[in-house]
ZAPATI-405629 format. One record per residue: residue number from 1; x, y, z of N, C-alpha, C in turn. Coordinates in nm, 3 decimals, padded with zeros to 5 digits. Last residue first. Layout:
    n       nu       nv       nw      cau      cav      caw       cu       cv       cw
  NUM        X        Y        Z        X        Y        Z        X        Y        Z
...
//
This chain:
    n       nu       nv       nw      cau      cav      caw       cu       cv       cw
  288  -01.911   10.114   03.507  -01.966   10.050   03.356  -01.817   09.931   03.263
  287  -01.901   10.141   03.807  -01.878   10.215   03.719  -01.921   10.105   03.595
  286  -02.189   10.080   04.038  -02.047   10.079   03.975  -02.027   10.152   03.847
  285  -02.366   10.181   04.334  -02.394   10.193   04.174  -02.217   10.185   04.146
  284  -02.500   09.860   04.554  -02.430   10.053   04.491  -02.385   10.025   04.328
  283  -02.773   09.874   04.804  -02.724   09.871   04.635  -02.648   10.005   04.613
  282  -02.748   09.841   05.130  -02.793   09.886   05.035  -02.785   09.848   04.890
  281  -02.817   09.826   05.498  -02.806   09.748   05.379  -02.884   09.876   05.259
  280  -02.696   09.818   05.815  -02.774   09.879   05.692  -02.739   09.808   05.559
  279  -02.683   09.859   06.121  -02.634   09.764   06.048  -02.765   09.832   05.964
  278  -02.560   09.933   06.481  -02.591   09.972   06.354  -02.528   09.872   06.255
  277  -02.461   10.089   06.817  -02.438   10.017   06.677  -02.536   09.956   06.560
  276  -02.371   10.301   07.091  -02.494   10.186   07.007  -02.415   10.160   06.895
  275  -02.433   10.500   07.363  -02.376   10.422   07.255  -02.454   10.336   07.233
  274  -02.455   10.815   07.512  -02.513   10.752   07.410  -02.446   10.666   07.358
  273  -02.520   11.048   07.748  -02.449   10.936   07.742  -02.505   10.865   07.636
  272  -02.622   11.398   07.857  -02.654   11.280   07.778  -02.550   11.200   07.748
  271  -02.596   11.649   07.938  -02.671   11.563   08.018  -02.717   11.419   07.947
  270  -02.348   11.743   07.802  -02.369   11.769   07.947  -02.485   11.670   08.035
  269  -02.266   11.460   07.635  -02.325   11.585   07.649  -02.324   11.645   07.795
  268  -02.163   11.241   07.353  -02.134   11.257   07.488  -02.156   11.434   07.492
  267  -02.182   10.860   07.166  -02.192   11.076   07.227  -02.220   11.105   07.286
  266  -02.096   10.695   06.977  -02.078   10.689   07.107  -02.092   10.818   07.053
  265  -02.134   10.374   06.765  -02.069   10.525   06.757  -02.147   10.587   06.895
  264  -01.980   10.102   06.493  -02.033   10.214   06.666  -02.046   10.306   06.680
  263  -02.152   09.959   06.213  -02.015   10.000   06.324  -02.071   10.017   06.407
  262  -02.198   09.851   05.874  -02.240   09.860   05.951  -02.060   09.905   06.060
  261  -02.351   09.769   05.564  -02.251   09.821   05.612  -02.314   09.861   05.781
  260  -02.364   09.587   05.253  -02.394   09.588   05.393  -02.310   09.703   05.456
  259  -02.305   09.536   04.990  -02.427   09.581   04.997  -02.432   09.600   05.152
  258  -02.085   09.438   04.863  -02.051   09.603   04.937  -02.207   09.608   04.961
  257  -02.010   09.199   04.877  -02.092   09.271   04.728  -02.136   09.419   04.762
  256  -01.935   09.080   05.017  -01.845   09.054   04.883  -01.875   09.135   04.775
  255  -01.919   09.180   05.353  -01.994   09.139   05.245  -01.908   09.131   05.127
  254  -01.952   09.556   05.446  -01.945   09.438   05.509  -01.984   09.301   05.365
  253  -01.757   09.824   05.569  -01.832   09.764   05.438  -01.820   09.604   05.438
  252  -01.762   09.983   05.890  -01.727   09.928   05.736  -01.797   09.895   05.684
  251  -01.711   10.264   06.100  -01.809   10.203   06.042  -01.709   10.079   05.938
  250  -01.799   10.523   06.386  -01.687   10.404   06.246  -01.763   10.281   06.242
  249  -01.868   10.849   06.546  -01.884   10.736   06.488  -01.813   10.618   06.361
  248  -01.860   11.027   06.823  -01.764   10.980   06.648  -01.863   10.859   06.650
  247  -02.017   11.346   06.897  -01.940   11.264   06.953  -01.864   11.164   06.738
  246  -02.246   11.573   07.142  -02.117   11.497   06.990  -02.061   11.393   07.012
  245  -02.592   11.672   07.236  -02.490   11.602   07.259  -02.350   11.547   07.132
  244  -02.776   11.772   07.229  -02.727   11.839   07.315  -02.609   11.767   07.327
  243  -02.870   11.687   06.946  -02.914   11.850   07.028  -02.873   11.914   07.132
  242  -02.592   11.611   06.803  -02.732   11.554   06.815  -02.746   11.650   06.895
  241  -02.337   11.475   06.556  -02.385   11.554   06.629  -02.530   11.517   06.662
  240  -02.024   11.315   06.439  -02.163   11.327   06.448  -02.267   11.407   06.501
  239  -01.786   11.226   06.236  -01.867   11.339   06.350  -01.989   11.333   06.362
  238  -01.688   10.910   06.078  -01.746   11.047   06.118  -01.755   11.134   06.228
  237  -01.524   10.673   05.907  -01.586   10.749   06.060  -01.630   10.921   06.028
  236  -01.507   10.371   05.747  -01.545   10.474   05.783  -01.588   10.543   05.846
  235  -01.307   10.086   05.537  -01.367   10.153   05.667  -01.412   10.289   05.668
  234  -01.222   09.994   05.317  -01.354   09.895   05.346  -01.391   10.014   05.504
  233  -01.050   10.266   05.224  -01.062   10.108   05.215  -01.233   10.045   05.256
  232  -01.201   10.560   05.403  -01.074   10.464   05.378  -01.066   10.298   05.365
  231  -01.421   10.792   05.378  -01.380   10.631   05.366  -01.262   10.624   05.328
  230  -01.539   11.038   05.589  -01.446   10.969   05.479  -01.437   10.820   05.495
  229  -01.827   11.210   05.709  -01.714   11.185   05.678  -01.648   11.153   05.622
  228  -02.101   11.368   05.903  -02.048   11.386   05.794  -01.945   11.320   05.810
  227  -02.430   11.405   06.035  -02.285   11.377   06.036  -02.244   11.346   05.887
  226  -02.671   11.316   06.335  -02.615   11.327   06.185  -02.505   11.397   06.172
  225  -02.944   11.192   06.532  -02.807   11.252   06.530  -02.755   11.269   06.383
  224  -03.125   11.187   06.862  -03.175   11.156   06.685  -02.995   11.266   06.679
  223  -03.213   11.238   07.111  -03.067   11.109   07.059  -03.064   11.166   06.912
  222  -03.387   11.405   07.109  -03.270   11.453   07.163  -03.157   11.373   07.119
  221  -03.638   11.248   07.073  -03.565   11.318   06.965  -03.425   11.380   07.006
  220  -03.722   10.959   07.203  -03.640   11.054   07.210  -03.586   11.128   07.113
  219  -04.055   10.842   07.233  -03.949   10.915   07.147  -03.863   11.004   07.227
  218  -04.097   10.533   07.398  -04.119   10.630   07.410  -04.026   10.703   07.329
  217  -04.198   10.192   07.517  -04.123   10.225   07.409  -04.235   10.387   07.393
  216  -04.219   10.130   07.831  -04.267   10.131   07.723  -04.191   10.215   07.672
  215  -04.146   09.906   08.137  -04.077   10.035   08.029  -04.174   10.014   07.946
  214  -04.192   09.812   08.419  -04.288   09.798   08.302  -04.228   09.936   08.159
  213  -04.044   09.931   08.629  -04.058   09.781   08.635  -04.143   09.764   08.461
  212  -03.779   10.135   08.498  -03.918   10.125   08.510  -03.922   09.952   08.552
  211  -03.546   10.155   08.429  -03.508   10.169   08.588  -03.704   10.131   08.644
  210  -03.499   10.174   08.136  -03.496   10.006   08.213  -03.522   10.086   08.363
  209  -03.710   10.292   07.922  -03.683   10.325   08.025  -03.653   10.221   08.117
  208  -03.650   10.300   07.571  -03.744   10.217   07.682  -03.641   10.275   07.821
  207  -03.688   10.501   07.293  -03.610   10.449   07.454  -03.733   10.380   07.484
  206  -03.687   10.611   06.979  -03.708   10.538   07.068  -03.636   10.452   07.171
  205  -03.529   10.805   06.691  -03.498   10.748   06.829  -03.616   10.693   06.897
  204  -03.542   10.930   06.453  -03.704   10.884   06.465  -03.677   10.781   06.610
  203  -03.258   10.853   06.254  -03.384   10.936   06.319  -03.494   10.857   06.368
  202  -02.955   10.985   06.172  -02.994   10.860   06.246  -03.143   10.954   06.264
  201  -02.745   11.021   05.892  -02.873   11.044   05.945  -02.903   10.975   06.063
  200  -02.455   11.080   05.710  -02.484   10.953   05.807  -02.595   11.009   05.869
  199  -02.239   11.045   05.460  -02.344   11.131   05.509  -02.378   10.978   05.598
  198  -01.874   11.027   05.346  -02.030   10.965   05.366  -02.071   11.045   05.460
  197  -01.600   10.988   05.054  -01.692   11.087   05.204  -01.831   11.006   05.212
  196  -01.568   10.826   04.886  -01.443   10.907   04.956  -01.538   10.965   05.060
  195  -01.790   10.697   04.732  -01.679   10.665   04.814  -01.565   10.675   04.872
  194  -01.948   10.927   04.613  -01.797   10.910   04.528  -01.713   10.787   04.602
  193  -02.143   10.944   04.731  -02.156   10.983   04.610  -02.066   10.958   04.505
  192  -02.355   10.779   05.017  -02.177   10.825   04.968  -02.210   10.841   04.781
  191  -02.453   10.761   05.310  -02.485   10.776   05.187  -02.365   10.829   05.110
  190  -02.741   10.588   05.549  -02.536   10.664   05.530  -02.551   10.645   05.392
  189  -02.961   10.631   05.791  -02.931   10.621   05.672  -02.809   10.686   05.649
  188  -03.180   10.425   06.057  -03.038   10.492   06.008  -02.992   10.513   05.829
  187  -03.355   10.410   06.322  -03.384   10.404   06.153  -03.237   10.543   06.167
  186  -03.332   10.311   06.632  -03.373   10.415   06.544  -03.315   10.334   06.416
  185  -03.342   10.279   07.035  -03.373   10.222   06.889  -03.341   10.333   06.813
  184  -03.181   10.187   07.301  -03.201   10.282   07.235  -03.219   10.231   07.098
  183  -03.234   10.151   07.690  -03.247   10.086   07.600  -03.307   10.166   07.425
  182  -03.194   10.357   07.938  -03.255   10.340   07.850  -03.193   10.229   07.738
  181  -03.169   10.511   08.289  -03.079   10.417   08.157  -03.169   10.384   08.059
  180  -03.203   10.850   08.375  -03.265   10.712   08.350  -03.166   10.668   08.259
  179  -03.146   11.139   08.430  -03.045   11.054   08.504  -03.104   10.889   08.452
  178  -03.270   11.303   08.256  -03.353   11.259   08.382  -03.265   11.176   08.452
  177  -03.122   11.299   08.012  -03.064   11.415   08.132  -03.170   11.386   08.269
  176  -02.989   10.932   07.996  -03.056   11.013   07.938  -03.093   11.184   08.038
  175  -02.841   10.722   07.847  -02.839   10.799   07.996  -02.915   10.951   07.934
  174  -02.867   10.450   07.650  -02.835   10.572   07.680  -02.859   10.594   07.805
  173  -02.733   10.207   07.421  -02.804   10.205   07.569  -02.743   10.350   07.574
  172  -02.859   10.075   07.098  -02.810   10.115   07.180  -02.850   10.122   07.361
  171  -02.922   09.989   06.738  -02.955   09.948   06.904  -02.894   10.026   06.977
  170  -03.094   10.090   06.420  -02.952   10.103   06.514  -02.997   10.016   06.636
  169  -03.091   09.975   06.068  -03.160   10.029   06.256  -03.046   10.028   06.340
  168  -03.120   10.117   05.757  -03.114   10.013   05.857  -03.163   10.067   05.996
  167  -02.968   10.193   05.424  -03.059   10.207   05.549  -03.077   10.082   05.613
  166  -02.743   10.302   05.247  -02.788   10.254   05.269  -02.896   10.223   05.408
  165  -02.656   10.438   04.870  -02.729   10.450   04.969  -02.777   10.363   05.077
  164  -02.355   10.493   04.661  -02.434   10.358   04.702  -02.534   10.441   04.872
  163  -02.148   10.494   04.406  -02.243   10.552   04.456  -02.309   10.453   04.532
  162  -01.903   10.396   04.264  -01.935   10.503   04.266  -02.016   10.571   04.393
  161  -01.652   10.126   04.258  -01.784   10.166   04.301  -01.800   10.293   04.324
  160  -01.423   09.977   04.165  -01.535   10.014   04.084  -01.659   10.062   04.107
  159  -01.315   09.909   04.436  -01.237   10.022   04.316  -01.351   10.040   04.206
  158  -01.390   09.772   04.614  -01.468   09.929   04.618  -01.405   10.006   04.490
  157  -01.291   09.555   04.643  -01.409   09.508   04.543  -01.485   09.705   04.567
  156  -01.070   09.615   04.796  -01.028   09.610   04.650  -01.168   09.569   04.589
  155  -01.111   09.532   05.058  -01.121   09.695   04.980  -01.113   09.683   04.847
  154  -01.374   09.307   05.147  -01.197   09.331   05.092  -01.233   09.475   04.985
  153  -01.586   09.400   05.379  -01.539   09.366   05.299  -01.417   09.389   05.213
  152  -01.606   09.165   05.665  -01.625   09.323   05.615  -01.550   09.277   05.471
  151  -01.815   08.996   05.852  -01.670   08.938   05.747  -01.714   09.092   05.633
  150  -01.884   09.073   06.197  -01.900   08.946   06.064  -01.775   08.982   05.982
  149  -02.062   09.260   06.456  -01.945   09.170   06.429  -01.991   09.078   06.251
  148  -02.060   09.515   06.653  -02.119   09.482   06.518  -01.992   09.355   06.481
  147  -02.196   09.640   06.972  -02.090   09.576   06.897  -02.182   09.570   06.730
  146  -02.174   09.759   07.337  -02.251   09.721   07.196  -02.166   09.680   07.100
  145  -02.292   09.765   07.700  -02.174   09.729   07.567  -02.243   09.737   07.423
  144  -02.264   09.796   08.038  -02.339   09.758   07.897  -02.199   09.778   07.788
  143  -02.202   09.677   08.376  -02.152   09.719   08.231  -02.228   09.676   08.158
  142  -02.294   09.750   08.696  -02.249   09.654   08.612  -02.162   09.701   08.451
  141  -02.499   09.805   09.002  -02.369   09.825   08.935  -02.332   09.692   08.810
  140  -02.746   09.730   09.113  -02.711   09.887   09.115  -02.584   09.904   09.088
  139  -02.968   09.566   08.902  -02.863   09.584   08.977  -02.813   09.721   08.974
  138  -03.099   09.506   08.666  -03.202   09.518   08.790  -03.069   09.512   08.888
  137  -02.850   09.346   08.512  -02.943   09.423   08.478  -03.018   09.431   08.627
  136  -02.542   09.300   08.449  -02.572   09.382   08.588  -02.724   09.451   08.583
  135  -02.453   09.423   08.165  -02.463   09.303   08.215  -02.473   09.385   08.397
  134  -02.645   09.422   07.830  -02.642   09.468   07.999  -02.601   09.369   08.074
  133  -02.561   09.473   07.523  -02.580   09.426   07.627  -02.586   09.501   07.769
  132  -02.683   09.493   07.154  -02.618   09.632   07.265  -02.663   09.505   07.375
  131  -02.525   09.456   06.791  -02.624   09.430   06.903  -02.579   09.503   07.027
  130  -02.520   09.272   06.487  -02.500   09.350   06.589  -02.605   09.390   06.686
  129  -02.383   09.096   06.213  -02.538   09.082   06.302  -02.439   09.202   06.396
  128  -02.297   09.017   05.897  -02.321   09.064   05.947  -02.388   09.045   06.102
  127  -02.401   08.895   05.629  -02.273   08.894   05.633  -02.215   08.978   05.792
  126  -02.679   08.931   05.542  -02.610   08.817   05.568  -02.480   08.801   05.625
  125  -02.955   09.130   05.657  -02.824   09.129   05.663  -02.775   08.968   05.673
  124  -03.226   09.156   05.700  -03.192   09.154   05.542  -03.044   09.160   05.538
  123  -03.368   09.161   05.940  -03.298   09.276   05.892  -03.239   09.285   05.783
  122  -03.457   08.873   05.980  -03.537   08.955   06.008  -03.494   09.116   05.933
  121  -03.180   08.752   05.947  -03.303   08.746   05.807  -03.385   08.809   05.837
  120  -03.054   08.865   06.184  -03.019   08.958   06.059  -03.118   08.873   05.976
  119  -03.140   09.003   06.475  -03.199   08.898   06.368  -03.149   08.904   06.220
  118  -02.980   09.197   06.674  -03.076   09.190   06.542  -03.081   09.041   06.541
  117  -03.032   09.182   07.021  -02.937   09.186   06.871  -03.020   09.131   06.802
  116  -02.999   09.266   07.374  -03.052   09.278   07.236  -02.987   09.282   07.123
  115  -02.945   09.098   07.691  -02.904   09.171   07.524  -02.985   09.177   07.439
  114  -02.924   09.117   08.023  -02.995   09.124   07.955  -02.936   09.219   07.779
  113  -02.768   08.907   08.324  -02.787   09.023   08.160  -02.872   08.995   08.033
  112  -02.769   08.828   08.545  -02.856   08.976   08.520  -02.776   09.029   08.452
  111  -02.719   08.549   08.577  -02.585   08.694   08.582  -02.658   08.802   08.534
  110  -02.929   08.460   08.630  -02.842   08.418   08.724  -02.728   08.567   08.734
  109  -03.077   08.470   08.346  -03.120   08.530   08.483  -03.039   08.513   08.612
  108  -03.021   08.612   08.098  -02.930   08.502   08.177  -02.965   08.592   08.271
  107  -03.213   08.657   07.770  -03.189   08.711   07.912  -03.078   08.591   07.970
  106  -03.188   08.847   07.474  -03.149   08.750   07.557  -03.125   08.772   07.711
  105  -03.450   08.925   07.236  -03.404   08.925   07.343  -03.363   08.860   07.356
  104  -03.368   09.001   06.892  -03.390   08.855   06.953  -03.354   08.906   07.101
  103  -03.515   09.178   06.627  -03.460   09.183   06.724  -03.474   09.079   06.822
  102  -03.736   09.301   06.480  -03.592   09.256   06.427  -03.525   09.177   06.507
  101  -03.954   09.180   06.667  -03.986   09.251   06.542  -03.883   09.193   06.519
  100  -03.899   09.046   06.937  -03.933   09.166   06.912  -03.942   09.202   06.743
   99  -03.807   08.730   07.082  -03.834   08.804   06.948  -03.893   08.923   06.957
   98  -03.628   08.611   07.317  -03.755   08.608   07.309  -03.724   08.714   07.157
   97  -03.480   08.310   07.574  -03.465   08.416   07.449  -03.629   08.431   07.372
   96  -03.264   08.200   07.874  -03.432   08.236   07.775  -03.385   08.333   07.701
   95  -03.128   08.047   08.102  -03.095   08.150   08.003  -03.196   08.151   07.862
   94  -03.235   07.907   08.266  -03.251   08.077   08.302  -03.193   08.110   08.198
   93  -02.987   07.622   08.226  -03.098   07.674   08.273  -03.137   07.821   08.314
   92  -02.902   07.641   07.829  -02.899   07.654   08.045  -02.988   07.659   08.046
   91  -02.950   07.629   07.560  -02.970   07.506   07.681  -02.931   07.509   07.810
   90  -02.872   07.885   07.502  -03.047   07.879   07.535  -03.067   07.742   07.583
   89  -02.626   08.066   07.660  -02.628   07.930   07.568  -02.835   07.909   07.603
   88  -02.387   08.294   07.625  -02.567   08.284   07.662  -02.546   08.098   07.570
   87  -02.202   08.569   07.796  -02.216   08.423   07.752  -02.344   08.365   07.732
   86  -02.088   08.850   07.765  -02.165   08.772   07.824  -02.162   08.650   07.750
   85  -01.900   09.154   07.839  -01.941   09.030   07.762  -02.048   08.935   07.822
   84  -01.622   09.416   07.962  -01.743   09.374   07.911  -01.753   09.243   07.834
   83  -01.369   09.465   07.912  -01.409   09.504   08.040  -01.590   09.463   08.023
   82  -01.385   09.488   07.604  -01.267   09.501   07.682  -01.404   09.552   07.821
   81  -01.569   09.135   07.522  -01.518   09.276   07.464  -01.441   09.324   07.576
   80  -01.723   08.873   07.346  -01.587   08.938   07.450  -01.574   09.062   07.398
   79  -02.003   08.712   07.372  -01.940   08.797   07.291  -01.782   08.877   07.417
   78  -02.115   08.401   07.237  -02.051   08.453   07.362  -01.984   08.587   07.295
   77  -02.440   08.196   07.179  -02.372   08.350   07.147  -02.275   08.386   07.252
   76  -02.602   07.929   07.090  -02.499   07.989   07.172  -02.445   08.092   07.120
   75  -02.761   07.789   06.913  -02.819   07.810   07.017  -02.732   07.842   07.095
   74  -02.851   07.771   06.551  -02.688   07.821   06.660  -02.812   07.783   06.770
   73  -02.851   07.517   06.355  -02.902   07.602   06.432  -02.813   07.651   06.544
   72  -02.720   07.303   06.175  -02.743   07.438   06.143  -02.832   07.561   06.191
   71  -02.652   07.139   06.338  -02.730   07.090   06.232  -02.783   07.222   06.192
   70  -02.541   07.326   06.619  -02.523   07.165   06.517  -02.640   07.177   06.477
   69  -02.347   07.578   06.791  -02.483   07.502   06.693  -02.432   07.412   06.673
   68  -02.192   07.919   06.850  -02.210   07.809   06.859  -02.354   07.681   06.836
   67  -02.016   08.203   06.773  -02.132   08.110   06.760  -02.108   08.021   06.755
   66  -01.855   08.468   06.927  -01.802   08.301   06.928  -02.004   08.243   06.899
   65  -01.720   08.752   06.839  -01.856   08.673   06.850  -01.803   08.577   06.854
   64  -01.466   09.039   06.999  -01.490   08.912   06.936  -01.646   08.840   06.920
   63  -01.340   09.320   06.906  -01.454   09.235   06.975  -01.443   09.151   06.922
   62  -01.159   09.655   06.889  -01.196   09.490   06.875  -01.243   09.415   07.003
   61  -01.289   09.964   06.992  -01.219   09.885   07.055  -01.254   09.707   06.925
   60  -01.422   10.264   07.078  -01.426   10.154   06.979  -01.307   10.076   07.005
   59  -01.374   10.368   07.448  -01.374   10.345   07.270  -01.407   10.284   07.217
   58  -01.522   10.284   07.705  -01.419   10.260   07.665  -01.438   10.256   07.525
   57  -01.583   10.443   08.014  -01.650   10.465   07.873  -01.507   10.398   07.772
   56  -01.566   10.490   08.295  -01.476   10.398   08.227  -01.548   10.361   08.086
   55  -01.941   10.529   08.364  -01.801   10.555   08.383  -01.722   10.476   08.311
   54  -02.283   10.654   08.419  -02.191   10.562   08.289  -02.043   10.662   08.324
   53  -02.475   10.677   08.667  -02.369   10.730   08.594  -02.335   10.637   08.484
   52  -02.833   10.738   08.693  -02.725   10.653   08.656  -02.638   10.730   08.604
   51  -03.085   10.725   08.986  -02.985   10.796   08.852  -02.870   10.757   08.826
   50  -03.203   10.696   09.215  -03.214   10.595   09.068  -03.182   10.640   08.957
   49  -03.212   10.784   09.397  -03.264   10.852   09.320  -03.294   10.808   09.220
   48  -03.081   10.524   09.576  -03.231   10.659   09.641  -03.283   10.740   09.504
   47  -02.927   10.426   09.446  -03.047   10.324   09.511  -03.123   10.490   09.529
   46  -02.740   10.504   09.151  -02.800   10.580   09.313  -02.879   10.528   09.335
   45  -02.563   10.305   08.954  -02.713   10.334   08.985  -02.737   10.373   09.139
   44  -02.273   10.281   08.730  -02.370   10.300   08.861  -02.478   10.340   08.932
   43  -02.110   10.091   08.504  -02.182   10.201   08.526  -02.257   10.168   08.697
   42  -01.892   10.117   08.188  -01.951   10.046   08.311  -02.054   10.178   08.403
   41  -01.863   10.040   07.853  -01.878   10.107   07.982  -01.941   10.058   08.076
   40  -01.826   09.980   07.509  -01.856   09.962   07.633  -01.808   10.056   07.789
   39  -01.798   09.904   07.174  -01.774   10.038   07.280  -01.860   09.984   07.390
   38  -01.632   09.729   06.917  -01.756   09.722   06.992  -01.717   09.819   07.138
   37  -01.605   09.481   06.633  -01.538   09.583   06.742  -01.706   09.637   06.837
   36  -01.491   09.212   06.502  -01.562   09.245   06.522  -01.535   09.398   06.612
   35  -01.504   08.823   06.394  -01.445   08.968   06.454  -01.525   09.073   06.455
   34  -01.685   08.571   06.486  -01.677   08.655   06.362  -01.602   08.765   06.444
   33  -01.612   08.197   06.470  -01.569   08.308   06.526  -01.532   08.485   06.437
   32  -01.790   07.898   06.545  -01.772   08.016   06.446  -01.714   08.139   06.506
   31  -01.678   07.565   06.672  -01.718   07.702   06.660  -01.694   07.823   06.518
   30  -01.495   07.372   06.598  -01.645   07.359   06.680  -01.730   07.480   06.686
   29  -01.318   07.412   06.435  -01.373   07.219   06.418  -01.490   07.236   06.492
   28  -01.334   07.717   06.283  -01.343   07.640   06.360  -01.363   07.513   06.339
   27  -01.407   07.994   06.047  -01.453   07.872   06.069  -01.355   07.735   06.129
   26  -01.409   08.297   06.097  -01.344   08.167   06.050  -01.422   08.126   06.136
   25  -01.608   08.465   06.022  -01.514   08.511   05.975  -01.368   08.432   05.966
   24  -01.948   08.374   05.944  -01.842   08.332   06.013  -01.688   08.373   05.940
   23  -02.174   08.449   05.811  -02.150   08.507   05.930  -02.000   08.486   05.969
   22  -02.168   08.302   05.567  -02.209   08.454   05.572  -02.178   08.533   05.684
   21  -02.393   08.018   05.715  -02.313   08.072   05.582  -02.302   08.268   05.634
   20  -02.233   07.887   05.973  -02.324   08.002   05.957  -02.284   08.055   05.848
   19  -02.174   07.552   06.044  -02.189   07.647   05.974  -02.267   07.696   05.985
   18  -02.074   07.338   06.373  -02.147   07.432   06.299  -02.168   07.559   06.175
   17  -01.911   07.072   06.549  -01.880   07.172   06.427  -02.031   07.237   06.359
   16  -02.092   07.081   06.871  -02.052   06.999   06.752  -01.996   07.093   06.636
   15  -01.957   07.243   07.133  -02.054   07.195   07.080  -01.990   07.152   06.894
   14  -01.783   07.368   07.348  -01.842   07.404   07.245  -01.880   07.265   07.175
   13  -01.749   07.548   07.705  -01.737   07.406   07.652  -01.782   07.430   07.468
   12  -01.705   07.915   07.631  -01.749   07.781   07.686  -01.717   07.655   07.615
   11  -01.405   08.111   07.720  -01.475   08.046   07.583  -01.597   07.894   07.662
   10  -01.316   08.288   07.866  -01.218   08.238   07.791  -01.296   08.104   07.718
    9  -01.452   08.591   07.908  -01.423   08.459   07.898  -01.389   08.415   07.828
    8  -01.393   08.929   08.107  -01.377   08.818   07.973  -01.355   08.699   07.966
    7  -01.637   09.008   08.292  -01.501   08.961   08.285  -01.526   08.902   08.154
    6  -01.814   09.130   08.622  -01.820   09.123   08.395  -01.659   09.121   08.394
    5  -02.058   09.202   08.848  -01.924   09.155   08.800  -01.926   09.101   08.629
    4  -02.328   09.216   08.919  -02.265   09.297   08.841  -02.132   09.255   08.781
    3  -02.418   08.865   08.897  -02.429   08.978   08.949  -02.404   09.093   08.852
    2  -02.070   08.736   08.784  -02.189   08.670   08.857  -02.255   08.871   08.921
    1  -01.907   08.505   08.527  -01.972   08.629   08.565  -02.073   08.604   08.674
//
C-alpha cells in the first residue's frame, strides 16, 4: 500500500508460532487467523471545500484478521477486506500505537492509515475484537473500513437459551450533512426474549472531526439509531433506523457461552453516510 492506494495483502513475513487464547479461529505454525466480516468504502475529499464523498460502499462482506507475536504478545495486526486493509507491525519503522480508554490507536505513517480497535480486556470481550480503519488518512483519496472478527458461536449451544441482554460500544467512520469525515463512537444495547427476534439501541454517538488538524470528541445525536429483528442459528440482522438516515445491520453470537455478540451495520441518508461495528457482552438466561 502506498498513500491512498489500498489493496489486499497477501500476508507479511510472520513471526514465531503465537497463541491468542479465545481469539484465534485457527491456529497456524506462525500465525493466528480469526474470520470475520466487515463493510468498507472508498472515498474523496474536495481540496477547496473539504467535503467528502464515500463511494463504492461495499456490504457486509467476509474478512479476514491475521495476528501475529511470540511469547504471548501480538505486535502485528493485518486485516483483508474487499477493496480495503492494512498491515501494521509495531516493529516498523512509523508504525506507532497509542491507548484511548477501550481502544488501541494504530498509525502507519508511510501509508496514512490510521485504525481504531477495541482492546477486548479493556472491553470484557474474549472471543472477539473489532474495529474501523483509514487508509489514505490526511489525503484527498483512500478507503475506510470496519470489521468484527473471532470464533462465533456453534448454534447448537442456543437450543437451551431463552433470554439474554447485551451491552457494549460501537466504532465507526461517518460523513456527516456538513460534508466532514468523522471518526464514530457509542454505547450499544441488543436484547432478545425468546432468541428468535432482537432489539438493538445504539446511543449517546460521539464524532471526532478528522478534516480538523486538532478534532475533539463532539455529540452526534443524528447517528444515534435502533431497530428490530431475527436470529437464525448463531446469526442476526436487522433494520435499523436513525433521524435522517436507514439502513441493516448483522450480527452473531460469539464464544462457547453465548455471552458475546457482536457485527456491522451501515446507513444511508440524504445527508448522512454511516458504518461501523460493535461488540457486547452479556448473560443469558437458559432453560432449567
Amino acid at each position: 500500500m502506498g498513500g491512498g492506494d489500498v489493496t489486499q495483502s497477501s500476508g507479511p513475513s510472520r513471526p514465531p508460532s503465537v497463541s491468542f487464547e479465545g481469539h484465534g479461529h485457527r491456529q497456524y505454525h506462525d500465525y493466528v487467523l480469526a474470520d470475520g466480516q466487515a463493510v468498507t468504502a472508498t472515498f474523496e475529499i474536495n481540496p477547496g471545500s473539504g467535503a467528502i464523498t464515500l463511494t463504492e460502499i461495499h456490504d457486509r462482506h467476509g474478512s479476514q484478521m491475521y495476528l501475529t507475536g511470540e511469547g504471548g504478545t501480538s505486535f502485528g495486526t493485518e486485516i483483508v477486506a474487499q477493496n480495503s486493509g492494512f498491515d501494521f507491525d509495531v516493529r516498523e519503522t512509523g508504525h506507532t500505537v497509542c491507548a484511548s480508554g477501550n481502544y488501541a490507536i494504530w498509525h502507519i505513517e508511510e501509508e496514512n492509515v490510521l485504525a481504531v480497535f477495541v482492546v477486548p480486556d479493556m472491553a470484557g470481550v474474549n472471543y472477539m475484537s473489532y474495529g474501523t480503519w483509514m487508509a489514505g488518512y490526511g489525503t484527498n483519496s483512500g478507503s475506510v473500513g470496519t470489521g468484527v472478527y473471532g470464533v462465533k458461536t456453534d448454534p447448537a449451544l442456543l437450543n437451551d437459551a431463552v433470554s439474554a441482554t447485551y451491552t457494549g460500544l460501537t466504532t465507526g467512520v461517518a460523513r456527516r450533512a456538513d460534508g466532514s469525515l468523522n471518526m464514530a463512537q457509542s454505547q450499544i444495547t441488543l436484547s432478545t426474549s425468546d432468541f428468535d427476534n432482537i432489539s438493538i439501541t445504539s446511543a449517546n454517538t460521539a464524532v471526532e472531526n478528522l478534516n480538523l488538524d486538532n478534532p475533539v470528541l463532539e455529540r452526534a445525536a443524528e447517528l444515534d439509531f435502533s431497530g428490530a429483528g431475527t436470529i437464525s442459528g448463531a446469526d442476526f440482522s436487522a433494520n435499523i433506523t436513525a433521524a435522517t438516515s436507514s439502513g441493516t445491520l448483522d450480527g452473531s453470537f460469539y464464544g462457547p457461552l453465548v455471552r458475546e455478540a457482536g457485527g456491522t451495520f451501515q446507513l444511508s441518508g440524504p445527508d448522512v453516510e454511516y458504518i461501523g461495528s460493535f461488540g457486547a457482552t452479556g448473560t443469558v438466561t437458559r432453560l432449567p
